[in-house]
Steps between C-alpha positions, in 0.01 A plus 500: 500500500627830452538781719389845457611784687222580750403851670479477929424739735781542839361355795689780685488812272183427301730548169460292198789340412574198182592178542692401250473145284843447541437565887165296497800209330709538794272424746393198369799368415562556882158380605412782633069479496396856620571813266672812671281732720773764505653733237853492463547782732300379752689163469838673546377745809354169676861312423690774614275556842537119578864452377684808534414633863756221605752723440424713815498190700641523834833288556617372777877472617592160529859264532528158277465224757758303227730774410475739812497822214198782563239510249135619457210310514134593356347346851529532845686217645328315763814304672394213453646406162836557360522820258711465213647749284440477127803293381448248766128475426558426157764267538296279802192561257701306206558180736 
């Protein structure tokens, strides 16, 4: 069957925005069932408020229980585990 682009309205702005065949393609080739609800816009404001506010997480001050060097952590540390820095993480995590 072939696609044809396809006019929708933003579920956030109200804007009418095209979905593209080649779009409509995509998502079935991903099996994706449900068409977008969001303009592009939209999609990118939501993305960046759920994705990009990590960057003014708070850290937390930490020293590898492997390596003994200080590092930062994106939790606070409980006591009750060993923290490891980054290099030790990965290499325990490739065991």
């Amino acid at each position: 069957m072939p696609f044809q682009d396809k006019t929708i309205k933003c579920r956030d702005c109200g804007a009418d925005f095209v979905w593209t065949a080649s779009e409509q393609e995509f998502y079935q080739q991903k099996g994706f069932d449900n068409p977008p609800v969001r303009c592009p816009s939209c999609r990118a404001a939501r993305k960046q408020q759920r994705f990009g506010g990590q960057q003014g997480r708070k850290m937390y001050d930490v020293v590898c229980a492997k390596c003994g060097k200080p590092t930062q952590v994106p939790f606070q540390p409980k006591g009750d585990r060993p923290v490891y820095c980054s290099d030790c993480f990965r290499q325990m995590k490739g065991r």
